[in-house]
C-alpha positions in Angstrom: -18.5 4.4 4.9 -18.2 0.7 6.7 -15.9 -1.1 5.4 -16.4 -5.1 6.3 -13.8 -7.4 6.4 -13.4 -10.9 7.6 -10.4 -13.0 8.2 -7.1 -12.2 6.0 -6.8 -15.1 3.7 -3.3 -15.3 2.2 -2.9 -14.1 -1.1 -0.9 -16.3 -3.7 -0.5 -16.3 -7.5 -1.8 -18.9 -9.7 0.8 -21.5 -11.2 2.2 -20.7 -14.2 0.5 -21.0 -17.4 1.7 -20.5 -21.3 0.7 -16.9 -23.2 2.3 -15.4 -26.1 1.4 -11.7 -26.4 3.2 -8.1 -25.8 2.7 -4.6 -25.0 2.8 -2.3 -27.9 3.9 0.5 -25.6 7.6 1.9 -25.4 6.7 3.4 -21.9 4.9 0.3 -20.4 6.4 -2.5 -18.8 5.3 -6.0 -19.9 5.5 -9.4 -18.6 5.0 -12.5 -19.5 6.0 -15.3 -21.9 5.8 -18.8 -22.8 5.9 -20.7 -19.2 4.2 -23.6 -19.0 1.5 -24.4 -16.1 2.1 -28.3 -14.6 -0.8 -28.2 -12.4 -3.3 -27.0 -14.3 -3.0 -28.5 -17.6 -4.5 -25.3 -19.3 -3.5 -21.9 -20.8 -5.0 -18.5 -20.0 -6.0 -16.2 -22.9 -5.9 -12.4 -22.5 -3.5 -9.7 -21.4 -3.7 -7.8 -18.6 -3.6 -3.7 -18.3 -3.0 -2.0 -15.1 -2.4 1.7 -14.5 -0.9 3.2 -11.5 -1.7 6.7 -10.5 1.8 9.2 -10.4 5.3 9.2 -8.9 4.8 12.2 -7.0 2.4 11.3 -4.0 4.6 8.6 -2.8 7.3 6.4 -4.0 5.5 3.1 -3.6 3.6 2.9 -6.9 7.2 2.7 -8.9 9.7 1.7 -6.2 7.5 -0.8 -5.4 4.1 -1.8 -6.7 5.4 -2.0 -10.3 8.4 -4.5 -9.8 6.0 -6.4 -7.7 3.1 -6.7 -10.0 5.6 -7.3 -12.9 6.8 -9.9 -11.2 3.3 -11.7 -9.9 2.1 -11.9 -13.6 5.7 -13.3 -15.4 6.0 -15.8 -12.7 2.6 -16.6 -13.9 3.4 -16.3 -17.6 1.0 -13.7 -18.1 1.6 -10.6 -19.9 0.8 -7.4 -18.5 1.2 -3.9 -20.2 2.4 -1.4 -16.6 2.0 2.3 -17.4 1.8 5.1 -14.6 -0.4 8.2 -15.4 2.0 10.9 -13.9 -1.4 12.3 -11.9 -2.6 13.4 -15.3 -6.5 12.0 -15.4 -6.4 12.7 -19.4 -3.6 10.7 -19.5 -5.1 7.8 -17.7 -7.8 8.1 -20.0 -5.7 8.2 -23.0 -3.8 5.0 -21.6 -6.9 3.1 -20.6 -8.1 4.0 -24.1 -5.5 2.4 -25.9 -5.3 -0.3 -23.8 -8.8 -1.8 -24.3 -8.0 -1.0 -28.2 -5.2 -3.5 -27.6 -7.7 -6.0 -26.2 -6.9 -6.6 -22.5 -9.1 -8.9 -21.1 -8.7 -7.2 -17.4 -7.8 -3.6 -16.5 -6.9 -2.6 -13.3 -6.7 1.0 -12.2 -5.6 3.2 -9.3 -7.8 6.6 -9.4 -6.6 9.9 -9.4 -10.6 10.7 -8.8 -13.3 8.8 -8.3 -15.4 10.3 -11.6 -12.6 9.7 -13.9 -12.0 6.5 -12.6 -16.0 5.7 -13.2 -14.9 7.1 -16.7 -12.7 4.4 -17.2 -14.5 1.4 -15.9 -17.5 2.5 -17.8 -15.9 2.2 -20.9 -14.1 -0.9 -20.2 -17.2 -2.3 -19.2 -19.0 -1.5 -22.7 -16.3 -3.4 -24.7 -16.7 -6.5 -21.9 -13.4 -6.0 -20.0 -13.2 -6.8 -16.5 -12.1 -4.1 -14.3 -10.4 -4.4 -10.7 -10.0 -1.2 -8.4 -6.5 -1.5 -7.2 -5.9 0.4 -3.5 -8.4 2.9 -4.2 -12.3 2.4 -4.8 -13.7 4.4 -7.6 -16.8 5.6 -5.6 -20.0 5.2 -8.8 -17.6 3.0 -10.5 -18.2 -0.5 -11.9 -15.5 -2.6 -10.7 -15.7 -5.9 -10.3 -13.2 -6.4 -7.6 -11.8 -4.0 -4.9 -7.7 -5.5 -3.8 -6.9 -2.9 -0.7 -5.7 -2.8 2.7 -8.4 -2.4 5.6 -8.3 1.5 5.3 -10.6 2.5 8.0 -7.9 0.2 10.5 -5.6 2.0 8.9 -6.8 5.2 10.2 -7.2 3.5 13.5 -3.8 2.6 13.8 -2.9 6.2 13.1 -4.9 7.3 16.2 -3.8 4.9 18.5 -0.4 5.5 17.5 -1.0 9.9 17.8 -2.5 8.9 21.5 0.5 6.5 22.2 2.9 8.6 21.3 1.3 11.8 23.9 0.3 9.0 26.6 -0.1 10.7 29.7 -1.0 14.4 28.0 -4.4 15.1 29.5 -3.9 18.2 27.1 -2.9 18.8 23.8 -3.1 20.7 20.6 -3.4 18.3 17.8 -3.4 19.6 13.7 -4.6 16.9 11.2 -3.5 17.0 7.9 -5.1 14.9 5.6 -5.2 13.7 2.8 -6.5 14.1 -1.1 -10.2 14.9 -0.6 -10.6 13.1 -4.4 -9.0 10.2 -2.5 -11.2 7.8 -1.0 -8.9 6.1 0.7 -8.2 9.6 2.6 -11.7 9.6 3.9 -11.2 5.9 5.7 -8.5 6.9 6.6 -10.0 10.1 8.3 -12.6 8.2 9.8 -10.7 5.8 11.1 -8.4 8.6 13.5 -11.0 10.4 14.0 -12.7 7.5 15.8 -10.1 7.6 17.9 -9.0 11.3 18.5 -12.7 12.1 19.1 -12.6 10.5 22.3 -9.7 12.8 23.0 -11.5 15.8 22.1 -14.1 15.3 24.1 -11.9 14.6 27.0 -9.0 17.5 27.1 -7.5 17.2 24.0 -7.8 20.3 21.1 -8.1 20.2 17.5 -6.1 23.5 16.4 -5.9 22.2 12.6 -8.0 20.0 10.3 -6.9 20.3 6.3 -7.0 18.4 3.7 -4.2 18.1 1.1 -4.9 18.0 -2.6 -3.6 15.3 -4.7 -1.9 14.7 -1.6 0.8 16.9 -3.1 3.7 17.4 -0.2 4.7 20.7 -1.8 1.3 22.0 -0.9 1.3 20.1 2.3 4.5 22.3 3.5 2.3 25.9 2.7 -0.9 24.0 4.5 1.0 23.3 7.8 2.6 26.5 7.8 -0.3 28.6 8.0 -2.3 25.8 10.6 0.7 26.1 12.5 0.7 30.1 12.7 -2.9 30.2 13.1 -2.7 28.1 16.0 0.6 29.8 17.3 3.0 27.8 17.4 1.1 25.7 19.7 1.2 22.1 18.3 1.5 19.1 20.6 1.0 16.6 17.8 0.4 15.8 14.1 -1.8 13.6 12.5 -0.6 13.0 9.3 -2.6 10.7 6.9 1.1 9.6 5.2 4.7 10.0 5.2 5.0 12.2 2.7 3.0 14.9 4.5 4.1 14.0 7.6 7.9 14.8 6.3 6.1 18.4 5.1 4.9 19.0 8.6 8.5 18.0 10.2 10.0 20.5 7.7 7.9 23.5 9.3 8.8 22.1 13.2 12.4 21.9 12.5 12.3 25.0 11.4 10.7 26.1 14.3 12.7 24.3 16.8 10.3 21.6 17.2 10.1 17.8 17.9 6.6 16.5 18.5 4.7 13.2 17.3 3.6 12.8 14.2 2.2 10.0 12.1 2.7 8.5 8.9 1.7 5.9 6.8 3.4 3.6 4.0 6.7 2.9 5.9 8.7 4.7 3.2 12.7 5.4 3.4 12.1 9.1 4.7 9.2 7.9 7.0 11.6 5.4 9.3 14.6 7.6 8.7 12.4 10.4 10.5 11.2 7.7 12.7 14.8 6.8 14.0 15.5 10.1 14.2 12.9 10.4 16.9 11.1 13.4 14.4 7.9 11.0 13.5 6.5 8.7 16.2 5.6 5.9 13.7 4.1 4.9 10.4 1.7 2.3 9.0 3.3 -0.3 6.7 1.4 -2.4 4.8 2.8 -5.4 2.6 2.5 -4.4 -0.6 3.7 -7.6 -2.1 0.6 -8.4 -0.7 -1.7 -5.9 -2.3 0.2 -6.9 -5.4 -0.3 -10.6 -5.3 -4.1 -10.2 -4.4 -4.3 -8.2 -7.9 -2.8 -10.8 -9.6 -4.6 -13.3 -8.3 -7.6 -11.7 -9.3 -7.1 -11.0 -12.6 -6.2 -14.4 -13.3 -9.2 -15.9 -11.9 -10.7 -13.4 -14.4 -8.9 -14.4 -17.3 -9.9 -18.0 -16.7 -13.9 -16.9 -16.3 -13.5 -18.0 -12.4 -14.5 -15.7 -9.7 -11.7 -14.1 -7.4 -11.3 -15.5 -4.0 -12.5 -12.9 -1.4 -12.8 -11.5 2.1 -15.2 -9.0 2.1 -17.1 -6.3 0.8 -16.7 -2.7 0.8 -19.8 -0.5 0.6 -19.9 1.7 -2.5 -22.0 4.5 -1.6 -22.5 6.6 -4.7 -23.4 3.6 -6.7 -25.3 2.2 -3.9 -23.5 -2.0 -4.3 -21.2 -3.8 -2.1 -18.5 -4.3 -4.3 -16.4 -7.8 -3.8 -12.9 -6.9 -1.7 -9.7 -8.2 -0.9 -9.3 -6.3 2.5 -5.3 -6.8 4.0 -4.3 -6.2 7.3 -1.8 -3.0 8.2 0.7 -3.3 11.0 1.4 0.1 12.8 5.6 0.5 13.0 7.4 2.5 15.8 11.1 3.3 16.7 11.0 -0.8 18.2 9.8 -2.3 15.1 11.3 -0.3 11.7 13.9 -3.6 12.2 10.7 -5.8 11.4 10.3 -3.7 7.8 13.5 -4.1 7.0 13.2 -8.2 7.9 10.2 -8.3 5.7 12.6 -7.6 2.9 10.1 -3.9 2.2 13.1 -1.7 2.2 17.2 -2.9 3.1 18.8 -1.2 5.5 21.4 0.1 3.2 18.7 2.1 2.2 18.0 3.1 5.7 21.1 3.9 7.7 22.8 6.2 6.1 24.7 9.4 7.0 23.1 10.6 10.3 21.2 7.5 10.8 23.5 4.8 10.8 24.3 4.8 14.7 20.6 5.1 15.1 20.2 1.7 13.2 22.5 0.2 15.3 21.1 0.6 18.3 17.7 0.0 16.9 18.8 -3.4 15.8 18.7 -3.2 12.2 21.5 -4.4 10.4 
């Protein structure tokens, strides 16, 4: 898959504007009220539905995606119903369900797989709601916009980082673990590394490992590594891992084999530059999600008004055979000398950070 992005264009929320609606869900979060817009003189009509995928696979989606989004559409006075599927696709599809029932005018979905998520957009699409895919594409889907970061660069960044972090190894033993094969996202990412580490391959370096993780559950991820680890015995110069969360299962098994070698990441969570600091991952990929969250917004307000979103690419659908319209963001790779720069960006506080063990290692990283 080619993914083709032009210049970033900075992402912004419409000016307020009034609504009066709310969410008839206890276990959704709602926004929005009776602000009035000064600029432009008019009101949007509709509500706006948006369903992240778990709280298991990372701790973005709650920690922060959710305050962020609920914050984009109440500074814009529109309401928003915020549910999270717990990784159960019936339960996405019950939520979604109900939510066109409601009458949202725009739903936005993360996928848990690609022909659920089709599921979902089909059906939204019969009863003439808009649909956005949010991070992930639904590959066959029927979106009408696509709000990610460039994924394939993300994968890139991975690479580069992996070949950074062995620079001068002519030869090494590299294990990939990657992520959900349902995951879209996780082939991009794939591609993009591979890109990269291919060169390697062909020049000295070994792949000893190559798995992918479903659901890109960690748990798994920590039996996975384990047993590409003994089948390549012991023998592991570097990981590739397609996030933190994985990359934190793999750094389980080394330390409990005595081990400190590079390994990747991606998200810049807590755990990810605490392992970082520690000198136990070599870096991470962090990418703004205030952002991601602000291009949503912004796009589903143009929707609600019946104006078309303000893009920067397209990204190639290949099951449906369409180029659907994108909002492609730029990542920023993050090693020991710029975790500070995360914390600056107001992402995560260093409270958060430097604790215990980590403190003196925040202190002489700079981050305070």
């Amino acid at each position: 898959m080619r993914i083709r992005a032009l210049s970033v264009i900075a992402v912004g929320v419409a000016a307020a504007v009034t609504l009066a609606a709310c969410s008839s869900s206890k276990s959704s979060t709602s926004t929005g009220g009776g602000a009035s817009s000064a600029s432009s003189g008019s009101s949007i009509k509709g509500k706006v539905g948006i369903i992240l995928p778990d709280t298991q696979t990372s701790v973005r989606w709650e920690s922060f995606d959710k305050p962020l989004l609920t914050k984009a559409f109440a500074d814009a006075g529109v309401t928003a119903d915020i549910q999270n599927a717990q990784g159960d696709k019936n339960k996405m599809l019950s939520i979604a369900d109900a939510m066109i029932q409601e009458g949202v005018s725009v739903l936005a979905i993360v996928n848990l797989d690609s022909a659920s998520g089709a599921q979902i957009e089909q059906k939204a699409k019969a009863q003439s709601v808009k649909t956005i895919d949010y991070d992930r594409l639904t590959l066959g889907g029927s979106a009408d916009y696509y709000v990610s970061f460039d994924n394939t660069k993300v994968g890139v960044l991975q690479g580069t980082g992996l070949v950074n972090c062995l620079s001068g190894k002519s030869n090494a033993n590299i294990i990939e673990l990657n992520g959900s094969p349902t995951d879209n996202n996780a082939t991009l990412f794939k591609n993009g590394y591979d890109s990269v580490l291919s060169k390697k391959y062909a020049s000295g370096w070994k792949k000893v490992g190559d798995k992918s993780v479903p659901d890109w559950d960690n748990a798994k991820a920590v039996t996975i590594f384990e047993q590409l680890f003994t089948a390549a015995g012991g023998k592991v110069d570097g990981v590739l891992a397609a996030n933190d969360g994985l990359g934190g299962s793999a750094i389980t098994t080394l330390k409990k084999n005595g081990l400190k070698i590079p390994v990747t990441g991606q998200d810049a969570t807590v755990q990810g530059l605490q392992n970082i600091l520690r000198g136990e991952q070599c870096m991470t990929v962090y990418k703004p999600i205030k952002d991601e969250a602000d291009g949503l917004a912004q796009l589903a307000i143009a929707l609600l008004k019946g104006q078309p979103g303000k893009t920067n690419g397209t990204t190639k659908d290949t099951q449906a055979g369409r180029d659907v319209p994108s909002l492609l963001l730029t990542p920023k790779a993050i090693t020991k000398d710029s975790v500070k720069d995360v914390v600056a960006d107001g992402f995560v506080k260093a409270a958060e950070i430097c604790a215990a063990d980590v403190a003196a290692l925040c202190t002489k990283a700079g981050i305070s």
